[in-house]
C-alpha positions in Angstrom: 183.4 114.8 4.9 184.3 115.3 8.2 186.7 112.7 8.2 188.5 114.3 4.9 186.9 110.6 3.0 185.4 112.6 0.7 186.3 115.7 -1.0 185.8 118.8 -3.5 187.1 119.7 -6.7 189.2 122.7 -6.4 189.0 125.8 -7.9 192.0 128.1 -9.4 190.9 131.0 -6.8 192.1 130.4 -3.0 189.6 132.7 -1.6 186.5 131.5 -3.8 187.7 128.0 -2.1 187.4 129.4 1.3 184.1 131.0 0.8 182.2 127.8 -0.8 183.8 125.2 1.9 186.7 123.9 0.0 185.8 123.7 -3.5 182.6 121.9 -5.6 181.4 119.9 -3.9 179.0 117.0 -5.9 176.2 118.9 -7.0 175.3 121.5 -9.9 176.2 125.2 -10.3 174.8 127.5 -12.3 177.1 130.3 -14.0 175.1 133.0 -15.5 176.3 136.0 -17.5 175.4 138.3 -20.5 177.0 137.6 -23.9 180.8 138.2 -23.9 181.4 137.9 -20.5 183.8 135.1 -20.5 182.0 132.5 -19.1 183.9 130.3 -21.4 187.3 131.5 -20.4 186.0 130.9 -16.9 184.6 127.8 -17.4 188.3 126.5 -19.5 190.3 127.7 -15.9 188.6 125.8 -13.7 188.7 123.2 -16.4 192.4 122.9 -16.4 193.2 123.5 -12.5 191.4 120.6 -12.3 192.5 118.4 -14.8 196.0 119.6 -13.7 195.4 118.2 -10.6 194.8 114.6 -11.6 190.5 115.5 -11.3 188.9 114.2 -14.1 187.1 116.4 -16.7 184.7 116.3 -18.7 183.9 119.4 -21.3 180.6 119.2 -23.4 180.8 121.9 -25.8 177.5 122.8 -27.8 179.1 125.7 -29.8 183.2 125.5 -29.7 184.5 123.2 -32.2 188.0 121.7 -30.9 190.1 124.0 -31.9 188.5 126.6 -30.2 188.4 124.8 -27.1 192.1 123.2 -27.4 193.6 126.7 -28.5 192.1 128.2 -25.2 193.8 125.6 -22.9 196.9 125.5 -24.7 196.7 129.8 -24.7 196.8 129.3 -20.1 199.2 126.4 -20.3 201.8 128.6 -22.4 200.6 132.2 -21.0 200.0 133.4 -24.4 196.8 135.0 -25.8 194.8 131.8 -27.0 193.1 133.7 -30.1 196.8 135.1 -31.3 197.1 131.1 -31.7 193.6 130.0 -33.0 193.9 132.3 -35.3 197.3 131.6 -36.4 198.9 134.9 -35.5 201.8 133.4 -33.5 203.3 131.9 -37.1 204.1 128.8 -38.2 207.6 128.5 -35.8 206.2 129.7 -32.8 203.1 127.4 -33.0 205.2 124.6 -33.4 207.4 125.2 -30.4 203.7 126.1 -28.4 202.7 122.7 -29.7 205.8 121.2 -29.2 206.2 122.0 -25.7 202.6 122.2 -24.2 200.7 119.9 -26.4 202.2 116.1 -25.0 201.6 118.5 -21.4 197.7 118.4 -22.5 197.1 115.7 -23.7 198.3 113.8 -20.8 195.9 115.3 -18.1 192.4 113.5 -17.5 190.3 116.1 -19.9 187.9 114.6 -22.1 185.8 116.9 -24.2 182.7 116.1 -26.5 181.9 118.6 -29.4 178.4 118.8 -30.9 177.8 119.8 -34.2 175.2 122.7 -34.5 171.9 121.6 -35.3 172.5 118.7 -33.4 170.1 117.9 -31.0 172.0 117.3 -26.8 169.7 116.5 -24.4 169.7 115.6 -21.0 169.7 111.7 -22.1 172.6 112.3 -23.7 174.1 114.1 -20.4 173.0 111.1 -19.0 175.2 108.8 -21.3 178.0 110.8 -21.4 178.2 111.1 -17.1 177.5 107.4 -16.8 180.6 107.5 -19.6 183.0 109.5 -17.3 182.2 107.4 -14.1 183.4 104.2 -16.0 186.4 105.2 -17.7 187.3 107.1 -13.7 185.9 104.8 -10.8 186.3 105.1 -7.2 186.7 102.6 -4.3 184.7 104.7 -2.5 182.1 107.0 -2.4 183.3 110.3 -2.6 187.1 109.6 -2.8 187.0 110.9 -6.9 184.8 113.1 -7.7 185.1 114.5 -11.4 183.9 118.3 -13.1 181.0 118.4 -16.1 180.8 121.7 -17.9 177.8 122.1 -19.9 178.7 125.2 -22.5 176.4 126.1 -23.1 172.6 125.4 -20.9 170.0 127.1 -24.0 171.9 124.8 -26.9 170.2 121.7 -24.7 167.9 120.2 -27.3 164.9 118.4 -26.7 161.0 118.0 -27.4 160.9 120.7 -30.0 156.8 121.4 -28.6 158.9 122.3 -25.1 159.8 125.9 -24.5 163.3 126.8 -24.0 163.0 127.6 -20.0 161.7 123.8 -19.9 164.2 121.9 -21.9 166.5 123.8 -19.9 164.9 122.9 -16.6 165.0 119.5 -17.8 168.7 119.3 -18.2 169.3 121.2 -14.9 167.2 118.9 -12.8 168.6 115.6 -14.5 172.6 117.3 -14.0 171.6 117.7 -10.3 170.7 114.0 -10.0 173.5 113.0 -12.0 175.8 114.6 -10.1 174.5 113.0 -6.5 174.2 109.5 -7.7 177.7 109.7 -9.7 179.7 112.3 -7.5 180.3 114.8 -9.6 180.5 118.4 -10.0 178.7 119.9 -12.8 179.4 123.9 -14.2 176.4 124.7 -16.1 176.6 127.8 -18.3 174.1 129.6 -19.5 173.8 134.0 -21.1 170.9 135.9 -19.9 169.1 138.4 -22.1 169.8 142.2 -22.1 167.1 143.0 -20.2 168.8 141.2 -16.8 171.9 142.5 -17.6 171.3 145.7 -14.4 170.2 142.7 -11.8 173.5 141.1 -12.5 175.3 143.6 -12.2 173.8 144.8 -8.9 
């Protein structure tokens, strides 16, 4: 690291950068927040900077379907509000000059997302597969020299052993994204709400 041979994957904020040594480095981080405070939007512009800059992404969403997801990178691309679009509010001509002129722009950047269906069942064997996946299709000569971003969206949709609690299964998939992320170099944004209760800590 030292030697600049093996890097971060940078963030759209300079001074968050600075403060965390650069970037993410390979490892897991946790992004907790109450309902409806855009942990998603968060989580989509770190997503792009990212992608924009040739890191490769990968998006698993447990409860946005694709357009959600796609209207929301397509909204910071253009600069326009993404659920004016999703929702069709733009109109049929603007939509297809948004598409028209941001949607080759997307599709060309190294962003791969996986959508499960609800009631689907994600577990952290499946995070395993889909990691193992991303490595593949993006190697590296060297250790370090690539890493790539994994955001989980969200950490309490993680299925598993339906006799688990949800604070295990969610353990479960935290501790096998943290030795994911070692063995395969790779950043990984989990997301996860918090009840109402916790809402005070956070904010203090």
């Amino acid at each position: 690291r030292s030697e600049g041979q093996e890097g971060t994957v940078p963030l759209p904020w300079p001074g968050m950068n600075r403060a965390i040594g650069g970037g993410l480095w390979p490892g897991i981080y946790l992004v907790v927040g109450g309902t409806g405070t855009r942990k998603t939007s968060l989580a989509c512009q770190v997503a792009l900077h990212a992608a924009e800059r040739r890191f490769p992404v990968l998006y698993i969403s447990l409860e946005m379907n694709s357009l959600d997801l796609q209207s929301r990178l397509l909204g910071l691309l253009s600069g326009r509000y993404w659920s004016r679009l999703q929702t069709g509010q733009l109109g049929p001509r603007n939509t297809r000059r948004l598409l028209a002129d941001y949607g080759p722009e997307l599709a060309k950047l190294p962003l791969r997302a996986k959508y499960i269906s609800p009631g689907d069942q994600y577990a952290a064997a499946s995070l395993h597969s889909a990691m193992i996946e991303m490595r593949r299709m993006y190697p590296q000569k060297r250790r370090g020299e690539r890493p790539f971003l994994v955001i989980l969206d969200f950490l309490q949709l993680v299925g598993g052993d339906p006799k688990e609690d949800l604070r295990t299964r969610m353990g479960k998939a935290a501790y096998a994204a943290q030795e994911l992320a070692r063995l395969l170099d790779a950043a990984v944004i989990l997301l996860s709400s918090t009840s109402r209760q916790n809402y005070g800590t956070i904010d203090n």
